[in-house]
N, C-alpha and C positions, 0 to 999 in steps of 0.2 A: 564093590569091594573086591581088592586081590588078595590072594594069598602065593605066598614065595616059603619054599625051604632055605633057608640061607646056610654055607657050611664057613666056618672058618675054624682055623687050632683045629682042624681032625672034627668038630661038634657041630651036629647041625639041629636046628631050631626052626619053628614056624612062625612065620607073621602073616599077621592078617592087614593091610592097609585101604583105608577109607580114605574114599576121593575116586574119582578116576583120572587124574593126575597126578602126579608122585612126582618129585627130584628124590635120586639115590645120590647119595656121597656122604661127606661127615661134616661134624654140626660147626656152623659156623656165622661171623657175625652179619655176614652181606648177604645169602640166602637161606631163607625158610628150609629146612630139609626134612621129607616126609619120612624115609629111612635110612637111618643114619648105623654107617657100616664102622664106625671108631671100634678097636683102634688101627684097623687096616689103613698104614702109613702110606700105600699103594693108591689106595682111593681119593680122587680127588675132593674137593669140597662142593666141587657140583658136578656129580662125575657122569650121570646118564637121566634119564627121565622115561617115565613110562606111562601111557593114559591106554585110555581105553577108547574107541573111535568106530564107527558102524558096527559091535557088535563085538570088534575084535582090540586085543590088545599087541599094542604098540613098543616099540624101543628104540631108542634114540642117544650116541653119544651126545656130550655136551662140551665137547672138546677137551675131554681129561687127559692128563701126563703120560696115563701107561696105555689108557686103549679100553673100549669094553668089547666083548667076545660073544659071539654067540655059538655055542657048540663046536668051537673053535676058531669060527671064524672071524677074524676083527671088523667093527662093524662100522661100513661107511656110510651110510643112511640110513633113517628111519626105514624100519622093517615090523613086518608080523612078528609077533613073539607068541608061541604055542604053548601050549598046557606039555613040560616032560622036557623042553628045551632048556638047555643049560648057560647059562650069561655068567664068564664071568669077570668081577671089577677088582683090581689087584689081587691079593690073595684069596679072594672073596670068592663064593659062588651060589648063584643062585636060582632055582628051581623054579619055574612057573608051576603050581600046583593047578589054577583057572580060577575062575571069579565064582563069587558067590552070589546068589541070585540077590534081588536087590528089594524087597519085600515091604518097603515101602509103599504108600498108597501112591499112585501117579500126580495125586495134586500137591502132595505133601510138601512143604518149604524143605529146600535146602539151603537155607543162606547158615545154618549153624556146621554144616559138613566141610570139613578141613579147612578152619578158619585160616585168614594169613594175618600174620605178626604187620602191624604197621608200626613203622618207626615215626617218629614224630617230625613235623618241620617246625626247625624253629625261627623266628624273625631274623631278619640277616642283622647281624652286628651294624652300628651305625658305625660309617668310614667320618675321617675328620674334613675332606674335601667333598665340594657337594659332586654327582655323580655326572653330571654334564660338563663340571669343569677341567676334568682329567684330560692329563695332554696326551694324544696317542703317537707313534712313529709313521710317519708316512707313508706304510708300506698297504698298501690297498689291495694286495692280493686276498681273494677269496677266499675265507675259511674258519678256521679257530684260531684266535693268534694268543699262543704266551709269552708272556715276558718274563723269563724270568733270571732271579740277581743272585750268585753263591760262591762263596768264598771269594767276595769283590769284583764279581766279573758278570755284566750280562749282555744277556742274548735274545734274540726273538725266534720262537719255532713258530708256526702257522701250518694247521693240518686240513687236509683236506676232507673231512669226515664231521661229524657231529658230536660225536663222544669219544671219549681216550679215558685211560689208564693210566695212573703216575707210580709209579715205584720203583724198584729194582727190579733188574731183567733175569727172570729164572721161567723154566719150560712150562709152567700151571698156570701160566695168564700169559696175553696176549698185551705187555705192557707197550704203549706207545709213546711217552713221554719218561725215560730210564736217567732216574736219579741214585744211581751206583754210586756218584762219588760221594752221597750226602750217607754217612752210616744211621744217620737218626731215620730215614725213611723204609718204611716197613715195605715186603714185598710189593702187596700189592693194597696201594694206600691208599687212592683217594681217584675218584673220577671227577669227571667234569665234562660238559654238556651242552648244548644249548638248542632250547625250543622258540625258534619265531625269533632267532636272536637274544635272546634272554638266555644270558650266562647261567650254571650250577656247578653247584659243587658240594661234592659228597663223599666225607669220610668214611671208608669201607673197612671201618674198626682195629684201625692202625695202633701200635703200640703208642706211639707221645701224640697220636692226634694230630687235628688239622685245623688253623686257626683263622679266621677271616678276622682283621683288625684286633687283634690279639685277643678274639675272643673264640674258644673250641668250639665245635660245632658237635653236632650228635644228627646223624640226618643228612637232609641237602635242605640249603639256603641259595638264593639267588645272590649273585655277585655282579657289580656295578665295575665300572673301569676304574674307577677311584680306589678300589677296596682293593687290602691286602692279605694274598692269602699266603700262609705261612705251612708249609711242609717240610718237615724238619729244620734243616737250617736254610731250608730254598726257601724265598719271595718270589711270589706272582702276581701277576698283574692279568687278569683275562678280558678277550673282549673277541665279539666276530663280525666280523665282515661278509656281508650279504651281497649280491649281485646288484643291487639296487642300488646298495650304498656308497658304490664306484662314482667317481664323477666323469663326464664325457669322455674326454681325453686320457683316461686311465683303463676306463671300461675296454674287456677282454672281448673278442669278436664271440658272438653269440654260437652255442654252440648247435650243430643238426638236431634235430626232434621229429619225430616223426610229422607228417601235414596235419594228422588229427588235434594234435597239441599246439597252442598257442604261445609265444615269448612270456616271459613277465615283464609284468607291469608293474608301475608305480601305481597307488591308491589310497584311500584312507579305508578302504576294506579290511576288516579285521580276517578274514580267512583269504590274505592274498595266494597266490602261485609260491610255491616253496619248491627247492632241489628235492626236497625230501618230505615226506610226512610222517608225525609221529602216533603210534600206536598204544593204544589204552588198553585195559580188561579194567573194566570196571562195572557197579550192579548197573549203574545207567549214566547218562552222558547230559548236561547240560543243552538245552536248545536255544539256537539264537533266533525268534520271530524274524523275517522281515524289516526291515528299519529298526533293525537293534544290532546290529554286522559291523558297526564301525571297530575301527582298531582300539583307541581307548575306551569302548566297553568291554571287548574280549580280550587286551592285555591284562588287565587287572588281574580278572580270574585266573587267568595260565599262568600265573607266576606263585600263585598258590599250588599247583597240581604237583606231583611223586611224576617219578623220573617214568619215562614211557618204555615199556616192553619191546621195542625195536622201531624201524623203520623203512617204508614204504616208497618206491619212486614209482609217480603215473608213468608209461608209455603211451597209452593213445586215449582220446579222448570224443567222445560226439553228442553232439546234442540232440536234441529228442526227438526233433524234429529233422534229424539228419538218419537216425534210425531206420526209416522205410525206404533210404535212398537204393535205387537201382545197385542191384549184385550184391550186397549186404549180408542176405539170410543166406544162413549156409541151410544144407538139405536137410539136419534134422528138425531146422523150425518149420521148414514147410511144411513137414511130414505132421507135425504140432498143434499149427495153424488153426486148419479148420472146424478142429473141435474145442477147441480149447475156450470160447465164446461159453460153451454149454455146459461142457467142465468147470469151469468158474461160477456160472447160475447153479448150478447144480449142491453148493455148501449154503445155507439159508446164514449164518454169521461170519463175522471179521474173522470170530478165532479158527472156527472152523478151515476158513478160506486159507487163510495164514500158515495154517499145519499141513495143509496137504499142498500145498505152492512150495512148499523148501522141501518137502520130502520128494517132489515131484524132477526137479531141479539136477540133482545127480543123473536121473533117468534120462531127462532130455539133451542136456548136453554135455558134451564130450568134454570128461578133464574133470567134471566137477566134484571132489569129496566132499567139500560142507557148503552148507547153505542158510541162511539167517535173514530173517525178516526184524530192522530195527524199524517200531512206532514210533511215531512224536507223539505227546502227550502235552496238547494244549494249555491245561486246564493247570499243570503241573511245573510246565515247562523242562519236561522230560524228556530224553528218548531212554526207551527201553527196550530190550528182546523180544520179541513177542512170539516168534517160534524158530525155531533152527533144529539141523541136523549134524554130526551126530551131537552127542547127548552135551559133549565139552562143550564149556561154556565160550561162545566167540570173543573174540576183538574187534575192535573197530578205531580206524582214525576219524575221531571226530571233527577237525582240523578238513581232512578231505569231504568227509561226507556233507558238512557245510558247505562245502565248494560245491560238492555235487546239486546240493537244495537252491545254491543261491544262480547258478551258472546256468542251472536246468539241464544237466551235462551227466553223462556216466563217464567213468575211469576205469580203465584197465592197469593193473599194474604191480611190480617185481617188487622183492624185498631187497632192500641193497647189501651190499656185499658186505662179507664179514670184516675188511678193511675197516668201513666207514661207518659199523654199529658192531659191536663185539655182541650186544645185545640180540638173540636168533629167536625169531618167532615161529612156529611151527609148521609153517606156511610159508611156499614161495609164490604164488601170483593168485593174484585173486579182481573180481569186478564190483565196481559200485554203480549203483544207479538209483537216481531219485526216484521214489511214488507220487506224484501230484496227480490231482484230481481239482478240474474245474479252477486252479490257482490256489488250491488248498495244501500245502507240505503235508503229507500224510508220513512220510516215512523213506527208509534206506534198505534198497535191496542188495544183499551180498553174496557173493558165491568164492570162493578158495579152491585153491589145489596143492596139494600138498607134496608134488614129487618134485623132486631137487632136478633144475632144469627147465622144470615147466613153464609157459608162459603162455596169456590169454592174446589173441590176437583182435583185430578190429570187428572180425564178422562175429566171433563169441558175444564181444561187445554190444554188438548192434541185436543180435538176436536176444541179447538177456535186457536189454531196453524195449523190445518187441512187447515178453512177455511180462514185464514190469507194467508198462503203459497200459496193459489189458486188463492187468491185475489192480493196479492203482482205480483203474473206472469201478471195477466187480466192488473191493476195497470201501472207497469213499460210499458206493450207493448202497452199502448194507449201515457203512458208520452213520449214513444221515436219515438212515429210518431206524437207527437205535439198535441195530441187530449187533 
C-alpha cells in the first residue's frame, strides 16, 4: 500500500492506494486507472504509473501531454521516488507520504488485490464473403496493410509495426493512421494489431463506435481480409503481410542478425521465428506438450486471447549445448561456479530451490533487476510463477518461451521501439532460458533489466544458461522424489 498527499484548488487530501502498481491519470474507457486525478484538464488519461520494486517505489511517465515532474524536475525515465518528494501531474501535486507495511500473512492469496476490469471479446461479426476469398492488391511489402475507402477515394497505407492508432491527430496519443478529414472519428478511436498475423481490432470507446460488417463492436474481435470495418465514415480492409508470405522473386534480401540467431523459416510449427514477440501478464499461460506445437492447434487458441502488453525482439540466441562453448562465461560465473553444485543440494525442495535461485540472480549477474522462475504444470497443462523477485507480478512471451522449450534455445532480448508498439512494458531487455531435465520440460527461466538503454549480450546469455542447466538437474531431482 501507498499513501500520496495530493493538492489541487489550494486543498490537499490523502489517499491511500492498494496494489503495488498504480496508473495515475483520469478515468477513462481504454485504461483501468488506480488514481484518478479528474477534473485536472492537465492530466492526461494515462498520465504516469507508479509500483513499488525491491523495496523501493518507482515513477514513470507514460507519455503525457504536459510532462510529469519530480521536485521540479521533468521526468525522463523511470526513477526512485522518496517518501517527502513532490511529482507533479498538471495542476496536480503530489506527496509521496511511503508505504504502508503490508501485514498480510506471506501465504496469503492475492488474486482479489486491485482487480483489473476485463472487457469482453465478442465473436467477430460474420462478413458476407468467405474469408479466403478476399481479393488483396499486390503489393507484398511487409507489414500491416490498410485499405482504406472515404469520400470515394482509396488508398493503401502498410506500416511497419504491429499496432497503430486510428483517429485524429492531437498531442495525447501517438495516432499513426490520422482520419482528420472524417469529423465522425473521435480522437483516439480504435487500434488495430496483429499477433502471428491474425488481424484486431479494438474500439477504444469512440463516440459513434467502430463497426466490423456493420456490426459495433465493444472490445476487440479478430478481423479477416474479407471483413469491413467501418470508422466513421472510413471503410477498412485489414490484413498483414509476414516475411514468409513473400513469394521468391518478391522477397526482400534478408536482413544482418546477429551469428547467434538463425533466418526464418517456413514450418507447420505453431511457435515459428516472429520479427517480434508478444507479451502477456497473465495468472498463468497455456502449455503446449511436445507433439501438440503444430500451428492449427495453437492458432485456434490465440485468436481468443486480449491484446498483449507490448513487445519483444530476440537479439541472440544459443543452444544449450553451445552454453559451455570456449570464452562464453564472463568472470562473475566463474567466481559462481564452483559452489554453486552445493548451494543448490543444500534447499531439500522445488519450492525452496526456486526462491532462493531468483533472489540469488540480481546478486550474480550484472544488469539484473527481476528475476522469475515460470513451472510447467503437467498435470494441468499450465505454466505458472513459481517464484520471482521483486514482488510485481512478471510478464512473459509465451509465444517466445515456447520457442525456447521447443528449440532447447535461450533468448536474449530488447523491447521494440515505441514506433512499432505504442504499448511500453516496464522493461527494456531481458533472457530466457529453458529448464529441462533428462528430456523433461520443467520450466522458463527469466531475468530483466529495466534501465532504458540496457541490453543483455551473448556471454550474460550463456552464463544464465550455465546456471539454468545446473538448476534444472537440482529442480527435476527434488520433483522426482516428490519434494
Amino acid at each position: 500500500m501507498l499513501r500520496f498527499e495530493i493538492t489541487q484548488n489550494g486543498k490537499a487530501r490523502e489517499v491511500k492506494l492498494e496494489g503495488d502498481d498504480v496508473i495515475i491519470g483520469r478515468r477513462n474507457e481504454r485504461t483501468p486507472v488506480g488514481l484518478d486525478l479528474t477534473p485536472d484538464d492537465l492530466v492526461s488519461r494515462t498520465h504516469a504509473r507508479v509500483w513499488r520494486e525491491a523495496g523501493e517505489v518507482r515513477i514513470e511517465d507514460l507519455g503525457s501531454r504536459a510532462g510529469t515532474f519530480v521536485n521540479g524536475e521533468k521526468l525522463e525515465h523511470a526513477q526512485v521516488l522518496r517518501p517527502g518528494e513532490v511529482v507533479t501531474l498538471g495542476e496536480t501535486q503530489l506527496t509521496l507520504k511511503g508505504g504502508l507495511p503490508d501485514r498480510r500473512k506471506r501465504n496469503a492469496p492475492t488474486g482479489t488485490r486491485n482487480p483489473k476490469r476485463k472487457r469482453p471479446l465478442r465473436p467477430r461479426p460474420k462478413s458476407v464473403a468467405d474469408p479466403q476469398t478476399g481479393s488483396l492488391p499486390g503489393n507484398t511489402k511487409v507489414g500491416l496493410h490498410i485499405e482504406l475507402t472515404f469520400d470515394g477515394k482509396t488508398r493503401l497505407d502498410v506500416f511497419d509495426r504491429d499496432e497503430i492508432f486510428i483517429g485524429r491527430k492531437h498531442p495525447e496519443a501517438d495516432i499513426s493512421l490520422d482520419l482528420s478529414g472524417d469529423l465522425l472519428v473521435s480522437r483516439t478511436h480504435a487500434r488495430i494489431w496483429q499477433t502471428r498475423s491474425i488481424c484486431w481490432v479494438e474500439d477504444l470507446g469512440s463516440t459513434h463506435g467502430t463497426l466490423v460488417n456493420g456490426e459495433a463492436i465493444d472490445g476487440a474481435c479478430v478481423v479477416n481480409t474479407s471483413d469491413k470495418v467501418q470508422i466513421g465514415s472510413t471503410l477498412l480492409r485489414v490484413w498483414h503481410v509476414a516475411s514468409t508470405d513473400m513469394t521468391h522473386g518478391d522477397a526482400a534480401p534478408a536482413e544482418e542478425v546477429p551469428h547467434t540467431e538463425r533466418q526464418p523459416t517456413v514450418s507447420d510449427n505453431g511457435f515459428p521465428e516472429l520479427d517480434s514477440y508478444p507479451v502477456y501478464k497473465e495468472e498463468d499461460y497455456r502449455y503446449y506438450p511436445p507433439g501438440e506445437r503444430s500451428a492449427p492447434e495453437v492458432e485456434e487458441v490465440m485468436k481468443s486471447r486480449k491484446s498483449p502488453m507490448g513487445r519483444v525482439r530476440t537479439t541472440h540466441a544459443l543452444a544449450l549445448d553451445e552454453a559451455f562453448g570456449e570464452g562464453a562465461e564472463p568472470s562473475a560465473l566463474m567466481e559462481i561456479l564452483p559452489n554453486l553444485p552445493a548451494q543448490l543440494d543444500a534447499h531439500a525442495d522445488a519450492g525452496a530451490l526456486s526462491d532462493w535461485l531468483v533472489k540469488q540472480l540480481p546478486r550474480w549477474l550484472p544488469g539484473v533487476k527481476r528475476a522469475a522462475l515460470f513451472a510447467i504444470h503437467h498435470d494441468t497443462g499450465r505454466i505458472r510463477v513459481r517464484a520471482h523477485v521483486p514482488s510485481l507480478n512478471p510478464v512473459m512471451s509465451d509465444t517466445l518461451a515456447h520457442r525456447a522449450l521447443e528449440g532447447r534455445r535461450g533468448y536474449a532480448w530488447v523491447q521494440v521501439s515505441k514506433k512499432e508498439s505504442v504499448r511500453r512494458l516496464s522493461t527494456h531487455t531481458g533472457l530466457y532460458v529453458p529448464l529441462v531435465c533428462a528430456s523433461r520440460e520443467l520450466g522458463i527461466l527469466c531475468v530483466e533489466d529495466t534501465e532504458a538503454g540496457a541490453e543483455f549480450n551473448e556471454a550474460d546469455l550463456a552464463a544464465l544458461m550455465v546456471i539454468g542447466q545446473m538448476a534444472a538437474l537440482a529442480w527435476g531431482s527434488r520433483l522426482e522424489a516428490g519434494a
